[in-house]
DOTOR-853169 format. One record per residue (C-alpha): residue number from 1; x, y, z. Coordinates in steps of 0.25 Angstrom, whole numbers, m for minus. Example, Ala and Ser with C-alpha at 12.3 -4.5 7.8 and 13.67 -1.06 7.14 Angstrom:
2
LOBA  pos      X      Y      Z
LOBA    1     49    m18     31
LOBA    2     55     m4     29
// end
This chain:
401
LOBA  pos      X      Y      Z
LOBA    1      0      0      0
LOBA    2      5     13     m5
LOBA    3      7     23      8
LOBA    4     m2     36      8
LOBA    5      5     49     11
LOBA    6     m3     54     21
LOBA    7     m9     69     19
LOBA    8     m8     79     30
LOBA    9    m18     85     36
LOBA   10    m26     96     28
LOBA   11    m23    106     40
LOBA   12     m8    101     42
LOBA   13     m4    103     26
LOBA   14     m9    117     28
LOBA   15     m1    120     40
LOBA   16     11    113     36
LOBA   17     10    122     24
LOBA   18      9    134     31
LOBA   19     18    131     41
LOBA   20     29    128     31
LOBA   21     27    143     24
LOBA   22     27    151     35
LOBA   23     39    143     42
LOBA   24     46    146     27
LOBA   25     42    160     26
LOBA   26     44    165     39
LOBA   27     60    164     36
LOBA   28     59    171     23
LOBA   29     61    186     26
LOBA   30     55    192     12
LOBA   31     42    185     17
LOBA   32     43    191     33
LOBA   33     46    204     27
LOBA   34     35    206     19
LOBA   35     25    198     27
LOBA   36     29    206     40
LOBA   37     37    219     38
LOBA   38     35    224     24
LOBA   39     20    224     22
LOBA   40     15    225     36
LOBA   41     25    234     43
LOBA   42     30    242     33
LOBA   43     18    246     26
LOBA   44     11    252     39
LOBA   45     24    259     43
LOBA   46     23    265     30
LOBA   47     11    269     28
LOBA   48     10    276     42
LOBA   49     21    284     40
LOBA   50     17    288     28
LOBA   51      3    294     33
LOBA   52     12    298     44
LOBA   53     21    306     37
LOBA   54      8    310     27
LOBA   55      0    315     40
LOBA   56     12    325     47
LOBA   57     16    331     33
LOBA   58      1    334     32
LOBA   59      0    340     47
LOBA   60     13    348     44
LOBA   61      7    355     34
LOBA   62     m6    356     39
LOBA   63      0    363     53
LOBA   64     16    368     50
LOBA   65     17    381     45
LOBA   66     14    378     31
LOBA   67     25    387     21
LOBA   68     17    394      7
LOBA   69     22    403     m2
LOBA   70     15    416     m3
LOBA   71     16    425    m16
LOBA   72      9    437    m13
LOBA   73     10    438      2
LOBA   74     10    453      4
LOBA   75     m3    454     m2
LOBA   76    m11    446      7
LOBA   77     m5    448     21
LOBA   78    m17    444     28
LOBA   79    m19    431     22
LOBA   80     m4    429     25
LOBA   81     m6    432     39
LOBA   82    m19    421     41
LOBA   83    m11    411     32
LOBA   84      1    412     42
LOBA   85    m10    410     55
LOBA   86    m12    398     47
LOBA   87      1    392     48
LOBA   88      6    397     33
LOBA   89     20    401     31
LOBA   90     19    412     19
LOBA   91     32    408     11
LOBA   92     40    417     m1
LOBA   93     33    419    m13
LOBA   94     36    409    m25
LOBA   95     38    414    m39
LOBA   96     31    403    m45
LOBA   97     19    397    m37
LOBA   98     15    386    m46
LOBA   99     28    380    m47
LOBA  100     31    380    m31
LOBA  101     21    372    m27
LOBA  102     23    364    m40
LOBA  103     37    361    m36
LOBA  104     33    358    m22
LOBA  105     40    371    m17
LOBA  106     29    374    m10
LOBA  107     16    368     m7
LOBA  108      6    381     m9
LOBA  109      9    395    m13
LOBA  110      0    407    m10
LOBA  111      0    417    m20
LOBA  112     m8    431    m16
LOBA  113    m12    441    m27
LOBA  114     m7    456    m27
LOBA  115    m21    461    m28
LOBA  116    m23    454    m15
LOBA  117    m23    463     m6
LOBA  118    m31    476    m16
LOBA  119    m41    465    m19
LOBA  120    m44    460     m3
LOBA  121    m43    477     m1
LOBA  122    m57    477     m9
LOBA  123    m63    463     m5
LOBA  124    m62    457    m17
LOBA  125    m60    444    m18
LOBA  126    m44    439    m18
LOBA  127    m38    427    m21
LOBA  128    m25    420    m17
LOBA  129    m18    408    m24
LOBA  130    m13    395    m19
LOBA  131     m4    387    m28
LOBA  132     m2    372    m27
LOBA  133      0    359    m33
LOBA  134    m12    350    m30
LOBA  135     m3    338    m33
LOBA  136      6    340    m22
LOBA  137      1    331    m10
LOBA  138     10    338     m2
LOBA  139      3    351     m2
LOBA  140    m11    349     m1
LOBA  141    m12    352     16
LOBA  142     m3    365     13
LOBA  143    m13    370      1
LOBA  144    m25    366     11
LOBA  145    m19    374     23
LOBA  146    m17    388     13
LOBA  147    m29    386      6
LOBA  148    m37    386     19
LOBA  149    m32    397     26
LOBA  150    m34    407     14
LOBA  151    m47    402     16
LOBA  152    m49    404     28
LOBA  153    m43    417     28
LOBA  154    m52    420     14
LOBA  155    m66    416     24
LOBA  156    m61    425     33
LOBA  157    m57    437     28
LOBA  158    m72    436     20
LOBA  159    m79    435     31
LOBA  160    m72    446     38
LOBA  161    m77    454     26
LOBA  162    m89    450     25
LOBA  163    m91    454     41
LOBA  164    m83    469     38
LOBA  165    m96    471     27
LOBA  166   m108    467     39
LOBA  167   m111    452     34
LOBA  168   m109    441     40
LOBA  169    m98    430     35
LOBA  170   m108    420     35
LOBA  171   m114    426     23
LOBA  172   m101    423     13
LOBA  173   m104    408     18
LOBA  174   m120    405     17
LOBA  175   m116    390     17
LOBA  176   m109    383     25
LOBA  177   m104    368     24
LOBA  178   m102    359     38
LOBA  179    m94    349     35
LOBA  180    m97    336     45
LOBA  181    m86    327     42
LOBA  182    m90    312     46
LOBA  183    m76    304     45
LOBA  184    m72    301     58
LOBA  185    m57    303     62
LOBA  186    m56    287     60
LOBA  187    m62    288     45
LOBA  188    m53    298     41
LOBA  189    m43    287     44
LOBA  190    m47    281     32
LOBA  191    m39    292     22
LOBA  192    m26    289     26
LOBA  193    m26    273     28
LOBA  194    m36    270     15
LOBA  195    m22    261     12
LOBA  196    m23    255     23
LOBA  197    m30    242     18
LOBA  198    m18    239      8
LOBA  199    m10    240     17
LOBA  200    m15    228     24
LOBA  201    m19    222     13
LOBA  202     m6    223      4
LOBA  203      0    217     20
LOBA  204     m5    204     18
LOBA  205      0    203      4
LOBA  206     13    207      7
LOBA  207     13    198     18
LOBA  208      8    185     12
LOBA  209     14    190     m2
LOBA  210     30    184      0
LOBA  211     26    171      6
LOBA  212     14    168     m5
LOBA  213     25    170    m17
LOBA  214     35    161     m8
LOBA  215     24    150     m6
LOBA  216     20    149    m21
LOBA  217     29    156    m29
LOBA  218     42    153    m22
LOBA  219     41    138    m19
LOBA  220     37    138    m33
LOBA  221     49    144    m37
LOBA  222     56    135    m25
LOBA  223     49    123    m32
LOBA  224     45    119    m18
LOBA  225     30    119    m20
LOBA  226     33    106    m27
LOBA  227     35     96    m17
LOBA  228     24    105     m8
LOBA  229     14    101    m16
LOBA  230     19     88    m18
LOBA  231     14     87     m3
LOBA  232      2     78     m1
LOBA  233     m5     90      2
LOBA  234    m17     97     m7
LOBA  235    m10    110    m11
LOBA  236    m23    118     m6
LOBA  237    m17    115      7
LOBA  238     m3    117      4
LOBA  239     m9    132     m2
LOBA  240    m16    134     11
LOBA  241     m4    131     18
LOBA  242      2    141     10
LOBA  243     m9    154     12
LOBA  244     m9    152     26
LOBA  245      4    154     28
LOBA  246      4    167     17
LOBA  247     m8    170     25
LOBA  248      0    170     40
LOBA  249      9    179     33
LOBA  250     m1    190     28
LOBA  251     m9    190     40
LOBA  252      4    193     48
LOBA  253      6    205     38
LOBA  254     m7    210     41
LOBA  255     m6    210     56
LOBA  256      8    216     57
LOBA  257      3    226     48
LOBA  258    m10    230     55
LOBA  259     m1    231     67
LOBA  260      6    240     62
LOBA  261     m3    249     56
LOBA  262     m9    249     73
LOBA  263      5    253     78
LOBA  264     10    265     66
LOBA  265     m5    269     64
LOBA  266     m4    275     78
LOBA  267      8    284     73
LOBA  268     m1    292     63
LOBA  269     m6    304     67
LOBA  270    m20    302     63
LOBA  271    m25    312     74
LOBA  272    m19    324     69
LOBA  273    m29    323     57
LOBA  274    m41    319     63
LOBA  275    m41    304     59
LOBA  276    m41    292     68
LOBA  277    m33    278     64
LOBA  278    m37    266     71
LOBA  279    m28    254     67
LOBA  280    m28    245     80
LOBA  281    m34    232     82
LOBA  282    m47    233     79
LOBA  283    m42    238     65
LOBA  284    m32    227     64
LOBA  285    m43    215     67
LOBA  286    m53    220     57
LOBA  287    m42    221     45
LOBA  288    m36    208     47
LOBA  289    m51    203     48
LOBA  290    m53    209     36
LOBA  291    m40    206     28
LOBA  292    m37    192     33
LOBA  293    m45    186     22
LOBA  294    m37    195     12
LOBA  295    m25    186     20
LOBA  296    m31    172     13
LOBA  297    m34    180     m1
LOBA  298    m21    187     m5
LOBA  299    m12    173      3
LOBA  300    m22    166    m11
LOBA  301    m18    176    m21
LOBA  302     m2    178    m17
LOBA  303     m2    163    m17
LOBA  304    m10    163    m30
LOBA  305     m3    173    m37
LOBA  306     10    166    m32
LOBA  307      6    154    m39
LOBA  308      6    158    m53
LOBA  309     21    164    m51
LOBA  310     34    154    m56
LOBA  311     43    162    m46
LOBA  312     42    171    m35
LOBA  313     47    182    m42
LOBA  314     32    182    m49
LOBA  315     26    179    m38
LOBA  316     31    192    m30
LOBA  317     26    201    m45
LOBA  318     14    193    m46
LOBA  319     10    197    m32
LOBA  320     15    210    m34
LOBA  321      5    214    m42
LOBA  322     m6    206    m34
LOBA  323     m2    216    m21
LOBA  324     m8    227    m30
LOBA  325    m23    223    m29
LOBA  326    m24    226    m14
LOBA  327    m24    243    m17
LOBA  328    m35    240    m26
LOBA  329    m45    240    m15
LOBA  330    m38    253     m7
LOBA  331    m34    260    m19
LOBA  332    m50    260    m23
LOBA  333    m54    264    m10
LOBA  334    m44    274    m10
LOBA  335    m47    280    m24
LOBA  336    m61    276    m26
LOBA  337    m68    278    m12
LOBA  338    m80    269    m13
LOBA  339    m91    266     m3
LOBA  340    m89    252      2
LOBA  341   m100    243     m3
LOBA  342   m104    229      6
LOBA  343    m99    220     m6
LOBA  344    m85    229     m8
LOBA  345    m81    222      7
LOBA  346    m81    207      0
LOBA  347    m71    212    m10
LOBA  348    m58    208     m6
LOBA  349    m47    219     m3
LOBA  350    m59    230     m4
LOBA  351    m67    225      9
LOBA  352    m55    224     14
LOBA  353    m52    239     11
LOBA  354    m64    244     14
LOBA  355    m64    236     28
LOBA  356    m52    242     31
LOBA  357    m55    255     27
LOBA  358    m69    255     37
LOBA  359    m60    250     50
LOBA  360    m50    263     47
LOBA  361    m63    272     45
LOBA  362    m68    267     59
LOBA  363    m82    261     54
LOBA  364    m76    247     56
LOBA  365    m83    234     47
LOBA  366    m95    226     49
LOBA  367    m95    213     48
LOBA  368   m102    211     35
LOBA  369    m91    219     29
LOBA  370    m82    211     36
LOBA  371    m89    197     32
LOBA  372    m89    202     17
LOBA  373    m74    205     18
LOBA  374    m71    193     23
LOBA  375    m78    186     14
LOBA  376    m76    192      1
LOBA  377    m61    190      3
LOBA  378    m61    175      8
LOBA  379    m69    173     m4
LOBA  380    m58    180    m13
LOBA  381    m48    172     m5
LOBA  382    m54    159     m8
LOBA  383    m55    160    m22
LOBA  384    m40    164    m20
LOBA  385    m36    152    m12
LOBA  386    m44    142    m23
LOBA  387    m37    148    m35
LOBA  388    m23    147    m28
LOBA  389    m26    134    m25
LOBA  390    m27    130    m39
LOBA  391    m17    136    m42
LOBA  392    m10    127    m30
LOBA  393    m15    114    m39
LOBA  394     m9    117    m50
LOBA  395      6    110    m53
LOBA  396     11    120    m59
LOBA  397     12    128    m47
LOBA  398     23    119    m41
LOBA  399     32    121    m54
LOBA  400     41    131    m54
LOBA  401     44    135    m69
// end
């Protein structure tokens, strides 16, 4: 009688499996790297600092003395004097307005008429001129800041004239607008983090992403999937093996990098403009909530891509250019601004955003939202995980070319 090779247990093959890729990979410092530092601690050090750095440049501007050339000065003393009591520096005149600020040389230039002073003399109408570049970033607070203090001081000195002639100032103003402004300071969280879900998303890629071309792709090329599949093992299992240990990897990602974004987020000064950020733990358990089925879907697609590469050199391009679906989601929020729609929630990577995007507003999920999350991705990754799997069946995959 011929001896039967016994199979392992379904449970133990998996293990085995997973064991074996995560002992291997744990030594392999590209894979740590990017599993650990790179995507997760780099990227929120990054992206704090640079709203940090954003945020003071702005508040310096907004309360330093702000330096503008005035061309024109002396025939406008008075509206020297109110722009200085509003922090204004008035600078040397410039021969050329227009090219200063288009060379950067100055952000705004006040230029005051010489029939000012004869045309304010006869309360005639007057007008001052502000050259800047619109496409200069840079100089949008300073143009704000000048423009509304001749303002002011243009409302002001008409309704001092209007009270010198017996009426009242009201009557220049017969209707008035009362602005009631509903974001709450948490909400207006939401301009500067609308990012913020790539971030986590493109984290679990980065983390998995190494270790799914080294699990496919590389033992290809190592022609070592081979005699793993020569295993009496269905290669399912062998596959499964495989995900969960891309998986540990990716979840790892995410919660170093939810971490960190807890400890640097308390380093921006979010109060100083009225806004409230609140990315502690309640934040943290509902993103991993909602992003761990996005773990199991891109740890099927790395693996599927991975799979139709000869080498790991094609793996790394062909998953290169599979990390740029992620911004589709937040660049479409970003660009497009939509109102969220109950089916949008089942759509992987937009319920995911739009999830996100409610906890940093402070309106927090529901559990319908949550359930059609959770379900339109595991869904996704499912189809992921059946296709990847015949792609496992085929012989090809253990050939290398």
């Amino acid at each position: 009688m011929n001896a039967i090779t016994p199979r392992p247990p379904r449970t133990r093959a998996i293990l085995t499996v997973f064991l074996k890729e995560v002992r291997e990979n744990l030594r392999d410092r590209r894979t740590l790297i990017s599993a650990f530092l790179t995507g997760p601690l780099l990227g929120p050090i990054l992206f704090v600092m640079l709203i940090n750095f954003t945020l003071n440049r702005e508040l310096d501007k907004a309360e330093k003395p702000l330096p503008v050339p005035v061309i024109g000065a002396e025939y406008a003393p008075n509206l020297l004097d109110a722009l200085k009591a509003g922090g204004v520096v008035p600078g040397a005149a410039v021969a050329d307005p227009a090219r200063a600020v288009r060379k950067q040389d100055a952000d705004v230039v006040l230029r005051i008429a010489p029939d000012y002073g004869k045309a304010w003399r006869k309360g005639e109408p007057v007008q001052v001129e502000l050259f800047y570049d619109s496409s200069q970033r840079d100089a949008g607070t300073s143009v704000e800041r000048v423009t509304r203090l001749v303002e002011n001081y243009a409302r002001e000195q008409g309704a001092m004239r209007l009270v010198a002639r017996g009426l009242s100032p009201a009557t220049a103003w017969p209707l008035q607008v009362a602005r009631r402004d509903q974001a709450t300071p948490q909400s207006r969280a939401v301009l500067m983090f609308a990012m913020l879900p790539y971030f986590f998303v493109i984290t679990i890629f980065m983390g998995g992403m190494y270790l799914a071309i080294d699990l496919t792709a590389g033992e290809r090329e190592r022609q070592s999937l081979e005699p793993l599949f020569a295993n009496p093992v269905p290669r399912w299992r062998i596959l499964c093996g495989k995900l969960a240990a891309i998986g540990v990897f990716s979840t790892a990602s995410l919660l170093i990098s939810l971490s960190a974004f807890a400890m640097v987020g308390q380093f921006i000064p979010a109060e100083k403009i009225g806004m409230e950020i609140d990315l502690g733990l309640h934040f943290a358990a509902y993103v991993l909530l909602l992003l761990l089925p996005l773990v199991l879907l891109l740890s099927a697609l790395q693996s599927m891509v991975a799979a139709f590469a000869k080498s790991y050199r094609e793996a790394q391009t062909y998953l290169s250019l599979l990390m740029l679906v992620p911004i589709i989601p937040s660049a479409v929020l970003s660009f497009m601004p939509i109102k969220a729609q109950a089916w949008m929630y089942a759509v992987p990577l937009l319920g995911q955003n739009l999830g996100i995007m409610q906890l940093l507003r402070g309106d927090g999920v529901s559990a319908a939202q949550v359930g059609l999350c959770l379900a339109g991705s595991l869904l996704a990754a499912l189809v992921a995980v059946l296709v990847t799997i015949q792609l496992y069946r085929s012989e090809r995959l253990a050939i290398s070319a």
